[in-house]
VOBA-1610 file (N, C-alpha, C; in pm, whole numbers, padded with zeros to 5 digits, always signed):
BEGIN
Unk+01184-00677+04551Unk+01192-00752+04425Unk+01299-00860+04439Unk+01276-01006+04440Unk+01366-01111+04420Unk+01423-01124+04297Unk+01548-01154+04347Unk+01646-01148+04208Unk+01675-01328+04208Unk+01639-01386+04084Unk+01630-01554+04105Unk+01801-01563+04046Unk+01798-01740+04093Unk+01928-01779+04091Unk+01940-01756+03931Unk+02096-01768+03915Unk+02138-01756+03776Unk+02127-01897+03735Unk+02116-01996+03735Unk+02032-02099+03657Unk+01924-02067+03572Unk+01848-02054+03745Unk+01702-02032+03732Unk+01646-01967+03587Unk+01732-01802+03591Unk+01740-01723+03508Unk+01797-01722+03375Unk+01900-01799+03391Unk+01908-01848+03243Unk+01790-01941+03147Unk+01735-02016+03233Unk+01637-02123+03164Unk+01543-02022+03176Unk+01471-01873+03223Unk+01361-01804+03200Unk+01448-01732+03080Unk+01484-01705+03036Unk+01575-01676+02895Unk+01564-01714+02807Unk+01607-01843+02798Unk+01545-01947+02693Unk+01427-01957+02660Unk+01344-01967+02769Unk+01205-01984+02746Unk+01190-01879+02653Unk+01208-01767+02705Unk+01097-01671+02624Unk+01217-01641+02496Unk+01307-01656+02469Unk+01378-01697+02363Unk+01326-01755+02244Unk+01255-01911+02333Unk+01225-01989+02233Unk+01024-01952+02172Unk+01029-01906+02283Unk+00886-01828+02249Unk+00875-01754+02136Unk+00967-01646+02136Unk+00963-01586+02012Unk+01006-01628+01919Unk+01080-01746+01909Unk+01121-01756+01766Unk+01015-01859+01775Unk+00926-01930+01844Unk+00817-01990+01772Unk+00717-01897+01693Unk+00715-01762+01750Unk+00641-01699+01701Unk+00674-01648+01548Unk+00796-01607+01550Unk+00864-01568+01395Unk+00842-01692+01306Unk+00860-01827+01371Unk+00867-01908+01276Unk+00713-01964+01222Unk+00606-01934+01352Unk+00464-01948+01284Unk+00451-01861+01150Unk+00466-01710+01209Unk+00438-01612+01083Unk+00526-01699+00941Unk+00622-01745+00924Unk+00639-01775+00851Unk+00598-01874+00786Unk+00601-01989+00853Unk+00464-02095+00789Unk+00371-02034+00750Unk+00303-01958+00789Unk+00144-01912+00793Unk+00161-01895+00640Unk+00219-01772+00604Unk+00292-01684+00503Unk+00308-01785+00405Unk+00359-01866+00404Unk+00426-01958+00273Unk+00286-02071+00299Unk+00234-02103+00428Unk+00060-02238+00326Unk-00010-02139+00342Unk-00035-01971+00286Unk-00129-01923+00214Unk-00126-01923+00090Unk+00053-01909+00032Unk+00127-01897-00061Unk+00065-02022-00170Unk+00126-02167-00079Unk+00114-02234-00158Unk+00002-02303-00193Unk-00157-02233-00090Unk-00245-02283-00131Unk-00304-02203-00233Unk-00271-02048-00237Unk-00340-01983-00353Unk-00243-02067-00499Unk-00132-02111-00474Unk-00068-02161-00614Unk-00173-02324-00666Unk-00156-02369-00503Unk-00275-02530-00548Unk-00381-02439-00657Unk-00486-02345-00562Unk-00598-02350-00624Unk-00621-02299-00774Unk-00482-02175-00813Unk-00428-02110-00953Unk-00417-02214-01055Unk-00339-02320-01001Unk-00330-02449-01102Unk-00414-02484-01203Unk-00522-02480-01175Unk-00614-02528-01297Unk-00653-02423-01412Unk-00635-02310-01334Unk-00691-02186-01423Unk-00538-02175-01479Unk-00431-02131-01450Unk-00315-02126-01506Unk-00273-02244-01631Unk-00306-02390-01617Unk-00272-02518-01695Unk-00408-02498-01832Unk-00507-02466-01788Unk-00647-02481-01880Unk-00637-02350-01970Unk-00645-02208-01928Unk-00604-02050-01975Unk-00492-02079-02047Unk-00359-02111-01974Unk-00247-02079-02024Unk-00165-01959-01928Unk-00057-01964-01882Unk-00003-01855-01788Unk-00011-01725-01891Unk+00074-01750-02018Unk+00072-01629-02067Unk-00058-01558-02122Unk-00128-01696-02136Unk-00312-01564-02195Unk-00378-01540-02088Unk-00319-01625-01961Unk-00420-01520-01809Unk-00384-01420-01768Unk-00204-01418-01784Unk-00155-01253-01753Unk-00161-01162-01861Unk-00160-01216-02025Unk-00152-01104-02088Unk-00285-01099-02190Unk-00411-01182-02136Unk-00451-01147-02244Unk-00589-01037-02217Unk-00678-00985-02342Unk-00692-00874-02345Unk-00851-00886-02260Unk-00942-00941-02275Unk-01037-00967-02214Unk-01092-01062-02056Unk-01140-00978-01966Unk-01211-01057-01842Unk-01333-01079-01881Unk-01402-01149-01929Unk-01555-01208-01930Unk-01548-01346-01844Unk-01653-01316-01731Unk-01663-01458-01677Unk-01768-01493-01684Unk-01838-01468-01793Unk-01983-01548-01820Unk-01951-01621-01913Unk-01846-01563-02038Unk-01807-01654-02147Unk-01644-01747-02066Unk-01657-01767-01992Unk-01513-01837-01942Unk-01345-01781-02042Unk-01409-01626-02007Unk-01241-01591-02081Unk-01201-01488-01970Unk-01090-01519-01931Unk-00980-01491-01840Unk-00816-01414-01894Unk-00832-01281-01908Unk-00689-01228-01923Unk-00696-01112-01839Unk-00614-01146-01788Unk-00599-01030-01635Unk-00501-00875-01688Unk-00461-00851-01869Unk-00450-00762-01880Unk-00540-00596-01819Unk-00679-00645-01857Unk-00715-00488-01800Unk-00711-00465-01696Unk-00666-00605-01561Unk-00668-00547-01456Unk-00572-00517-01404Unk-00431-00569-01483Unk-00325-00482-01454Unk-00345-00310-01490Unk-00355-00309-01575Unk-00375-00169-01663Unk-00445-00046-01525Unk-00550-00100-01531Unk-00613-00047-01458Unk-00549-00019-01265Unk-00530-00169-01274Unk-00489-00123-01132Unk-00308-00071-01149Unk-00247-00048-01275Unk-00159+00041-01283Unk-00217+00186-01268Unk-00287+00238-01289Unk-00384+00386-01315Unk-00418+00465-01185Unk-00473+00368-01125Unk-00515+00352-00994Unk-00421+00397-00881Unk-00304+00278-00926Unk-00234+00328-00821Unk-00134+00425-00831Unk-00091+00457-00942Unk-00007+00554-00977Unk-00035+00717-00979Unk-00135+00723-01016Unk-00219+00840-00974Unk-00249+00866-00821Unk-00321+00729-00757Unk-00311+00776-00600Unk-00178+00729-00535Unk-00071+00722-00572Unk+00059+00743-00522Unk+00098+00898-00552Unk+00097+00937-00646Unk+00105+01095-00700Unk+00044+01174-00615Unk-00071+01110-00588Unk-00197+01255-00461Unk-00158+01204-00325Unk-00124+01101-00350Unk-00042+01059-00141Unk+00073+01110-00135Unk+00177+01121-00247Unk+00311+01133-00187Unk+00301+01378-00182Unk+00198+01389-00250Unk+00201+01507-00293Unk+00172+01605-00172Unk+00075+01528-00055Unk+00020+01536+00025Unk+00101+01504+00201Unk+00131+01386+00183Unk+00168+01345+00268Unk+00332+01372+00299Unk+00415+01358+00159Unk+00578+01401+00215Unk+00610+01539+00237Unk+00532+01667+00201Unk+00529+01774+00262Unk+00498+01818+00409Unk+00369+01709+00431Unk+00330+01724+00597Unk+00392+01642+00685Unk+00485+01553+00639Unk+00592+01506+00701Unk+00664+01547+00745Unk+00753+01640+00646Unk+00888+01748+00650Unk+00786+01860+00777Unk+00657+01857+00747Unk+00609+02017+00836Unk+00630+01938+00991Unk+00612+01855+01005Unk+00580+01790+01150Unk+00701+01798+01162Unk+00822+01719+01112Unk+00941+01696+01148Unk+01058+01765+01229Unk+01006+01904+01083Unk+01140+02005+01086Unk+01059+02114+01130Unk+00923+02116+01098Unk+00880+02290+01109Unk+00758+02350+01191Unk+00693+02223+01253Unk+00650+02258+01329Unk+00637+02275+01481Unk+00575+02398+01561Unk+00571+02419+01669Unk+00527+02296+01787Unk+00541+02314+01900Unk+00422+02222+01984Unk+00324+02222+01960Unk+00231+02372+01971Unk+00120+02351+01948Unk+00064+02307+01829Unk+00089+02366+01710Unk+00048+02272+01603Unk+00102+02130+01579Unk+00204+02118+01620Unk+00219+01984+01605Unk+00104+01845+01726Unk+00073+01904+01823Unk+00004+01836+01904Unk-00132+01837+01829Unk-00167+01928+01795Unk-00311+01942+01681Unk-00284+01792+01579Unk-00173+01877+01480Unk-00170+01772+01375Unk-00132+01649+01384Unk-00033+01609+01523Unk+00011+01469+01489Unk-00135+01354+01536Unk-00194+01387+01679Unk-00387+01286+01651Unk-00428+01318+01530Unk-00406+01423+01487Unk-00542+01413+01388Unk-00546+01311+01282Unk-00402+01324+01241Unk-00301+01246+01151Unk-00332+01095+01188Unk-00319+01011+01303Unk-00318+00928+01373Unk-00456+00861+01379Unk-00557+00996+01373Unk-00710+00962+01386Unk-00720+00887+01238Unk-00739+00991+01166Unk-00728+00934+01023Unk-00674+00766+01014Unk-00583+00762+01032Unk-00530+00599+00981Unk-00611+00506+01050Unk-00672+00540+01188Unk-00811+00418+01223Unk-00913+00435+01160Unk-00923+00523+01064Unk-01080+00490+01037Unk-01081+00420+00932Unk-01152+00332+00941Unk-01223+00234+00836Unk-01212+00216+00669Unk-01154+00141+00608Unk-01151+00167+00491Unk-01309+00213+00451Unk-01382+00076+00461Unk-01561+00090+00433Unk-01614+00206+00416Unk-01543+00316+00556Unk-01620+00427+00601Unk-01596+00541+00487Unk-01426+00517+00406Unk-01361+00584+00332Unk-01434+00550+00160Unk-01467+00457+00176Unk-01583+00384+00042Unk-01716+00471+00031Unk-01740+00455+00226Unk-01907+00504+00196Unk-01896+00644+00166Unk-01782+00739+00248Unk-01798+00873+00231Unk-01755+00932+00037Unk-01686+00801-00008Unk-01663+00842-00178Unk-01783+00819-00226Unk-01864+00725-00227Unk-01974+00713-00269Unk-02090+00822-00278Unk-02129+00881-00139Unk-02160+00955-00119Unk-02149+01135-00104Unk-01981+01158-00145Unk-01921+01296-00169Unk-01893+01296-00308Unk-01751+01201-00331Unk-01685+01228-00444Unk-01719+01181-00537Unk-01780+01060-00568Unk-01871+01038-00669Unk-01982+01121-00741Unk-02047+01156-00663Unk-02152+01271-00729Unk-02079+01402-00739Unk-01969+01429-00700Unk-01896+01571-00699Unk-01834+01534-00861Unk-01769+01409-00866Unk-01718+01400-01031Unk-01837+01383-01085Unk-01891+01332-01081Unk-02027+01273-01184Unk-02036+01437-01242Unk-02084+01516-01141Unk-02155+01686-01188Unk-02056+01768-01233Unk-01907+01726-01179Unk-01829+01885-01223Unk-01726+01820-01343Unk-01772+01679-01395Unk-01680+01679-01513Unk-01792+01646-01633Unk-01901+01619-01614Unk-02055+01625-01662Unk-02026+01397-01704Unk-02006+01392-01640Unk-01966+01197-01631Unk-02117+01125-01638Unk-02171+01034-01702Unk-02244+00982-01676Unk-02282+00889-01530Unk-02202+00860-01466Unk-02163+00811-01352Unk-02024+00867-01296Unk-01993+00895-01111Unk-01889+00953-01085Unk-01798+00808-01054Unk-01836+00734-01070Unk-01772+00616-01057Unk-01612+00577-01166Unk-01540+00581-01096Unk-01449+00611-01231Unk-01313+00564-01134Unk-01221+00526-01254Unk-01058+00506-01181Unk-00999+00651-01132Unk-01064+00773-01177Unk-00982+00859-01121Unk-01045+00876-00971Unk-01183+00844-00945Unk-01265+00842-00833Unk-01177+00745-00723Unk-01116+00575-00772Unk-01071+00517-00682Unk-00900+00560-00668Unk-00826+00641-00751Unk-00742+00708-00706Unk-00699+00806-00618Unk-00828+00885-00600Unk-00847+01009-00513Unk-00852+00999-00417Unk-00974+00837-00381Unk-00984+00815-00258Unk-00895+00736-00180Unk-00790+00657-00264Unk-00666+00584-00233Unk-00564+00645-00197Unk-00588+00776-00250Unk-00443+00880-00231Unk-00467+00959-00134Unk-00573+00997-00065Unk-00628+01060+00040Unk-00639+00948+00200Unk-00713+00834+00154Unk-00716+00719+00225Unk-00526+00676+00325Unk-00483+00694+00220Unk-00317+00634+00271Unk-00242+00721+00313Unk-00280+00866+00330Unk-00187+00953+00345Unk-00171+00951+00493Unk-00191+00897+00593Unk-00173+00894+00725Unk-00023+00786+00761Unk-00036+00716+00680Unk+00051+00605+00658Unk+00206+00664+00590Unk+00202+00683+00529Unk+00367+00750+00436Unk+00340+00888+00507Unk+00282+00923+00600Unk+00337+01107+00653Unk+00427+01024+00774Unk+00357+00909+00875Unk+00399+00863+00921Unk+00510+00793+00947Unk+00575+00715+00833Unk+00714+00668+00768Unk+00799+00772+00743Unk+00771+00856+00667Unk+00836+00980+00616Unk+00896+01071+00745Unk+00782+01068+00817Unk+00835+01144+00983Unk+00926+01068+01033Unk+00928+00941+01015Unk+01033+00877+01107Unk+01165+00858+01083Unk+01135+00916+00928Unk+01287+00858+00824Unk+01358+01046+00860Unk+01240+01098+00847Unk+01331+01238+00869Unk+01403+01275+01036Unk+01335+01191+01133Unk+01369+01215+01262Unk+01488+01120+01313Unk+01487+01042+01192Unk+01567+00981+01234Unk+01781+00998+01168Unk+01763+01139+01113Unk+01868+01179+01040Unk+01936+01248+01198Unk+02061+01237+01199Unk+02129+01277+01325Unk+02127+01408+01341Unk+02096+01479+01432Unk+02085+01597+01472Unk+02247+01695+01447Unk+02354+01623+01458Unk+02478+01691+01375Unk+02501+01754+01260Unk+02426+01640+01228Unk+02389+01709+01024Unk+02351+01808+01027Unk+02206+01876+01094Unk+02161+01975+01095Unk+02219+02075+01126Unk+02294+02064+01272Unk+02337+02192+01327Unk+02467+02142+01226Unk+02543+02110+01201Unk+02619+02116+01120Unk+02631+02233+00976Unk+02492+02178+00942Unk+02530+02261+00786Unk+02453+02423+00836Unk+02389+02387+00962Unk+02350+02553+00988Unk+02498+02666+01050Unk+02517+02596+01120Unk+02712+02633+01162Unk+02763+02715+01008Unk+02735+02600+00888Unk+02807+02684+00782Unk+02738+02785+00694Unk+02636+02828+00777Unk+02570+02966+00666Unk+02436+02884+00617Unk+02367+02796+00651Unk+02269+02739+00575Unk+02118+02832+00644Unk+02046+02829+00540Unk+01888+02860+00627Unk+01876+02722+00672Unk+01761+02750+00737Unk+01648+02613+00796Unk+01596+02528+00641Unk+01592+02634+00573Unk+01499+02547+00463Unk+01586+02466+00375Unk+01730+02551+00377Unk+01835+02503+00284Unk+01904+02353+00336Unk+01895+02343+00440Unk+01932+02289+00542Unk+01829+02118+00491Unk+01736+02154+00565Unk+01593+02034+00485Unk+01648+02012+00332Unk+01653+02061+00289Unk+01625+02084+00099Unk+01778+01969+00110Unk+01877+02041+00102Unk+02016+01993+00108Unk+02067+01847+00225Unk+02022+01871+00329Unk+02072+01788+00383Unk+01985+01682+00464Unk+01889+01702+00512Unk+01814+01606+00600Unk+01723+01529+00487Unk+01639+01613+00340Unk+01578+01513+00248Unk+01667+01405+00183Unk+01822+01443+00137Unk+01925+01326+00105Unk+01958+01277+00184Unk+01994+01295+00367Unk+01978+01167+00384Unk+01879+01100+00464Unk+01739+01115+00459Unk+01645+01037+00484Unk+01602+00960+00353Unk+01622+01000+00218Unk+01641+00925+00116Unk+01578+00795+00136Unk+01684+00704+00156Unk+01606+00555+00203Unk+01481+00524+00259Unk+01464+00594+00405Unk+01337+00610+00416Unk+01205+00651+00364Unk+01240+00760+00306Unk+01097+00832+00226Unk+01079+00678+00110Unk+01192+00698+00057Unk+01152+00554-00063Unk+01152+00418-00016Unk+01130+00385+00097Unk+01054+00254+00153Unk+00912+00245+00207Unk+00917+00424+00249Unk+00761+00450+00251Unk+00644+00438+00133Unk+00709+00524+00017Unk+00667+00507-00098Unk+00630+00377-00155Unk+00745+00303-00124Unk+00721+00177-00186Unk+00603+00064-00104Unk+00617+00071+00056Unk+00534+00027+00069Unk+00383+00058+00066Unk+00405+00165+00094Unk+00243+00262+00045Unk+00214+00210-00135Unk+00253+00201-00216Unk+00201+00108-00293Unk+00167-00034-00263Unk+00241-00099-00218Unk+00108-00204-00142Unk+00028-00209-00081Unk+00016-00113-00005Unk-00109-00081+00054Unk-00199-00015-00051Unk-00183+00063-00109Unk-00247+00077-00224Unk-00300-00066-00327Unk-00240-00081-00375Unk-00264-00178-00420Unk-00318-00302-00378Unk-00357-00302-00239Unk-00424-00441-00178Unk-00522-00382-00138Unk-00572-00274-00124Unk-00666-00223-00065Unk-00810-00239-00090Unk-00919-00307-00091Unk-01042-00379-00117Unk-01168-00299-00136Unk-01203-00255-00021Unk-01349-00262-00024Unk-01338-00087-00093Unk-01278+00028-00049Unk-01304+00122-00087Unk-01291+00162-00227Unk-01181+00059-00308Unk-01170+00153-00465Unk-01291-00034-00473Unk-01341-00110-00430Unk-01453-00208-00489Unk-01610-00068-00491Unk-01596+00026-00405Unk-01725+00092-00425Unk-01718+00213-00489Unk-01615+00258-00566Unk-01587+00342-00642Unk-01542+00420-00763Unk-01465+00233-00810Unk-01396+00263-00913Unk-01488+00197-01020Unk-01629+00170-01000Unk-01678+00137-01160Unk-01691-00032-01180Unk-01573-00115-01128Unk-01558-00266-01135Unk-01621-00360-01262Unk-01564-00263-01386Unk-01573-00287-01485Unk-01414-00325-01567Unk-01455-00494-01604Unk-01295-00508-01629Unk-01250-00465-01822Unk-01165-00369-01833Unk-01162-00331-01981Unk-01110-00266-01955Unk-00994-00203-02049Unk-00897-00087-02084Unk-00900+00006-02121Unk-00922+00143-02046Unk-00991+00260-02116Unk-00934+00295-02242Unk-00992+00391-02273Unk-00973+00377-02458Unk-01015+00552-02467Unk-00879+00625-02490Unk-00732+00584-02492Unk-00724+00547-02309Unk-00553+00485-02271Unk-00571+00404-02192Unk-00515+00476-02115Unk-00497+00661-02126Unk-00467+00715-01976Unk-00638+00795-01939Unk-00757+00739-02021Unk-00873+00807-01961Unk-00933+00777-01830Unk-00833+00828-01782Unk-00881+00847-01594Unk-01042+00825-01544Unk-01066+00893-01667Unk-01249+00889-01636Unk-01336+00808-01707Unk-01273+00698-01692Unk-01346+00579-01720Unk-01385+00472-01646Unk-01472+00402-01613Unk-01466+00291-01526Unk-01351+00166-01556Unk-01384+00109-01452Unk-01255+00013-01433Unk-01252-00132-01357Unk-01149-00194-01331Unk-01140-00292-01204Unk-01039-00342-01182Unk-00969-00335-01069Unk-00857-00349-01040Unk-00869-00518-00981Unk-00711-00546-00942Unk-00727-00737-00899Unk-00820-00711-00788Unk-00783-00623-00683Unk-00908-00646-00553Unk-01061-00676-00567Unk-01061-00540-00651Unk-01263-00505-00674Unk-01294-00624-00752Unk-01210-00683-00864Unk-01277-00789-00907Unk-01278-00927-00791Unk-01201-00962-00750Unk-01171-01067-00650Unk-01320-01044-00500Unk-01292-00940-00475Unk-01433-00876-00350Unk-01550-00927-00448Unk-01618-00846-00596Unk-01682-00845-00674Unk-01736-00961-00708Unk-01653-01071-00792Unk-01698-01230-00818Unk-01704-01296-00733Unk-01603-01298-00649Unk-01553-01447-00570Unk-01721-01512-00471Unk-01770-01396-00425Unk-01897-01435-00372Unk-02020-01538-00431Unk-02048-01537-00520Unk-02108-01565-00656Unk-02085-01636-00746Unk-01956-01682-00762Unk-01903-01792-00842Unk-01854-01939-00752Unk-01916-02047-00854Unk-01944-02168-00823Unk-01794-02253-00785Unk-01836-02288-00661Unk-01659-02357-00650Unk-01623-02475-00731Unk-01452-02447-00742Unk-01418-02520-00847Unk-01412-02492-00955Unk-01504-02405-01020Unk-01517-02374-01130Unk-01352-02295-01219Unk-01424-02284-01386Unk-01279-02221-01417Unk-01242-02082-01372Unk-01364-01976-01326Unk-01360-01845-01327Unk-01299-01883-01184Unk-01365-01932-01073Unk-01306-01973-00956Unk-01182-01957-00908Unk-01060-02048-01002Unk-00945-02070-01000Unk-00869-01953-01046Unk-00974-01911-01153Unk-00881-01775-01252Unk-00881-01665-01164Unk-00970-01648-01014Unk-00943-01567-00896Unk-00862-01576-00818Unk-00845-01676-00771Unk-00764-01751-00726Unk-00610-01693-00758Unk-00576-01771-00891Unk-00495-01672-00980Unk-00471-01524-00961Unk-00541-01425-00992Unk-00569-01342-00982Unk-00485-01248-00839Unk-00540-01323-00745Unk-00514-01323-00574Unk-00355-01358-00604Unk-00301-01449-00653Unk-00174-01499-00658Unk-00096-01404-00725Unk-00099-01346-00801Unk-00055-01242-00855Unk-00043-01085-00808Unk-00146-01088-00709Unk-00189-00984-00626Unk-00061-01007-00518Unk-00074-01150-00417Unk+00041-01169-00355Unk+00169-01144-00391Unk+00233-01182-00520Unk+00351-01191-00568Unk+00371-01034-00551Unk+00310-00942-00602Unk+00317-00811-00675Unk+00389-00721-00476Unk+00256-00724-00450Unk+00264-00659-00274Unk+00396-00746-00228Unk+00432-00927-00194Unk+00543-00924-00171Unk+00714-00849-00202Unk+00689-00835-00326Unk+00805-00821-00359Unk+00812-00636-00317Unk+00722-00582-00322Unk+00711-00423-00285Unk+00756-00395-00163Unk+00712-00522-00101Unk+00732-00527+00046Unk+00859-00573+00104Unk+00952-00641+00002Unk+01103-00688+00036Unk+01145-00596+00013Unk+01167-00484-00122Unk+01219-00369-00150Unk+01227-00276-00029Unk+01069-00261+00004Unk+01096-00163+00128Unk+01160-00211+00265Unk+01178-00282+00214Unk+01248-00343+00391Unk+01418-00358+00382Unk+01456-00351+00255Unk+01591-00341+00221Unk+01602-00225+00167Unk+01523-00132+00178Unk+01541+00032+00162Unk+01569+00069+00311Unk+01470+00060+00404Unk+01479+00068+00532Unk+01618+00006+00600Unk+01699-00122+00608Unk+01817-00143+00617Unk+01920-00063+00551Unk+01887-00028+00471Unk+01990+00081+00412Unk+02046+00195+00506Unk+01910+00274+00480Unk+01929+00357+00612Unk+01978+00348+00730Unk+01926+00266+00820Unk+01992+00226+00922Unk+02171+00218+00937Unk+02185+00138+00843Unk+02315+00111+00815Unk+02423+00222+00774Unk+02327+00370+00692Unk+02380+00433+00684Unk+02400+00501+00827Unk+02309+00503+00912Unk+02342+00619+01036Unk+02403+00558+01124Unk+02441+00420+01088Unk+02500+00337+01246Unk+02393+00296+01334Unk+02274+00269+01303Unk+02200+00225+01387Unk+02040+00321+01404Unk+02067+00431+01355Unk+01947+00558+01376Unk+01822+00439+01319
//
C-alpha cells in the first residue's frame, strides 16, 4: 500500500471535504425550493380563501369551491394520536425486551423479524387492512363499512412500530453500562434497575423517537388513503373513532389526481401539502434537539 506525499494528501482531503459539504448543501437547497414552491403554488388559495378560513374553517367541499382544512386537522389529530398510543404501547416495551432482557437466541429471532417488518411496503400494509382489518371492524363492531379512522390508526400504529422499537433500542443501548452495574452494586433488581435508571436516562431518546414517529405517522399516504374512509368532516361527537374520515395525505393522494391545474381546489392542496410540511418539519427539529440532548448528556454516547 503507497502512502502519497503529504501535499498530495492534503488536497485528497479537501476534495472529499468539499464533496460533502456540496452534498449537505444540495440537501439543503433541495429542502427550502420544495418549500418555497409549495408556498408559490398555496398563494392563490391562501389570498382568495383567506389563511384563517383555510386553516380554520369548518367544511372541505371541492365541488362547491369551499376549502377549510379544519376536519382534516381533526381528523388527522385522531389518527395519529390513537396510532401513536398502539405504536408506543407496542413498540417501547419490545425495545426495553431487546435491550435489557433478551437472550441471543431470541434476540437473533426478534431483531430480523423486527427489521423485516420496516421493508415492507406501506401499499402492502393498505392492501393487507383492506383485506383483514376492515372487514374484521366492519363485522365485530356491526359498522356499515370497516373503513373508519380507528381502522387507519390501527394500521398506522402497527405499520410504524419497527421504527420507534428501533430508536428506542438505541436510546436504551446507548445509556453507559456504569449506570447499570452501578445501581445493581446497590441492592437493585434487573427490573428496578430499567424502571429507575436506564428508562430516565434514555429519556431523550425514547422522546425523539416518539416525536419523530409522529411524522412518520402523519405523512404517511397510501395506507391510512385505503382505509380510513377519505371522507372530509368531523365526526360527531368528535372522539367517534368509528367514523370515516380524511386526513391532509388521503385527501392530497385522493384529489390531486383529478383536479384541474391551476384551479382554486388545486392550490387549496397545495396548501394543504404546505401545512403538512410545516407540521412534520417542526416534529422533526424537536426530535433532533431531543436527540442532542442526550448525547450531550452522556459525553458523546
Amino acid at each position: 500500500m503507497s502512502v502519497l506525499p503529504p501535499a498530495l494528501r492534503r488536497m485528497h482531503e479537501r476534495i472529499i471535504e468539499a464533496v460533502l459539504l456540496i452534498t449537505a448543501a444540495t440537501s439543503i437547497v433541495l429542502m427550502t425550493l420544495i418549500f418555497a414552491y409549495l408556498v408559490r403554488e398555496s398563494l392563490p388559495a391562501l389570498s382568495e380563501v383567506g389563511v384563517l378560513n383555510l386553516v380554520l374553517g369548518e367544511k372541505w367541499h371541492s365541488s362547491g369551491n369551499i376549502f377549510g382544512m379544519r376536519p382534516l386537522i381533526v381528523n388527522t389529530l385522531l389518527v395519529s394520536i390513537l396510532a401513536l398510543a398502539i405504536n408506543m404501547a407496542v413498540g417501547i416495551p419490545l425495545a426495553i425486551y431487546l435491550a435489557e432482557l433478551s437472550g441471543p437466541r431470541s434476540r437473533a429471532v426478534l431483531k430480523p423479524a423486527v427489521e423485516l417488518l420496516a421493508g415492507v411496503p406501506s401499499i402492502v400494509y393498505g392492501f393487507l387492512g383492506i383485506i383483514i382489518l376492515v372487514p374484521y371492524l366492519g363485522n365485530t363492531f356491526d359498522m356499515l363499512t370497516g373503513r373508519s379512522i380507528l381502522a387507519g390508526a390501527i394500521l398506522l400504529g402497527v405499520m410504524f412500530v419497527p421504527s420507534i422499537t428501533t430508536i428506542c433500542e438505541d436510546a436504551l443501548r446507548a445509556v453507559p453500562t456504569e449506570f447499570k452495574e452501578g445501581s445493581m452494586a446497590l441492592g437493585a433488581t434487573r427490573w428496578q434497575t430499567i424502571r429507575y435508571v436506564v428508562l430516565p436516562a434514555a429519556s431523550s431518546g425514547i422522546t425523539a423517537a416518539v416525536l419523530l414517529n409522529i411524522g412518520n405517522i402523519i405523512g404517511e399516504t397510501m395506507a391510512v388513503l385505503l382505509v380510513v374512509g377519505n371522507i372530509a368532516r368531523i365526526p360527531r361527537p368528535i372522539y367517534d373513532v368509528f367514523d370515516r374520515g380524511a386526513t391532509f395525505t388521503s385527501v392530497i393522494a385522493g384529489e390531486m389526481g383529478e383536479v384541474a391545474h391551476g384551479s382554486l381546489h388545486y392550490h387549496a392542496l397545495f396548501a394543504v401539502g404546505l401545512m403538512l410540511l410545516i407540521i412534520v418539519s417542526v416534529l422533526s427539529v424537536i426530535g433532533d434537539l431531543a436527540r442532542e440532548r442526550i448525547r450531550r448528556r452522556f459525553g458523546g454516547y
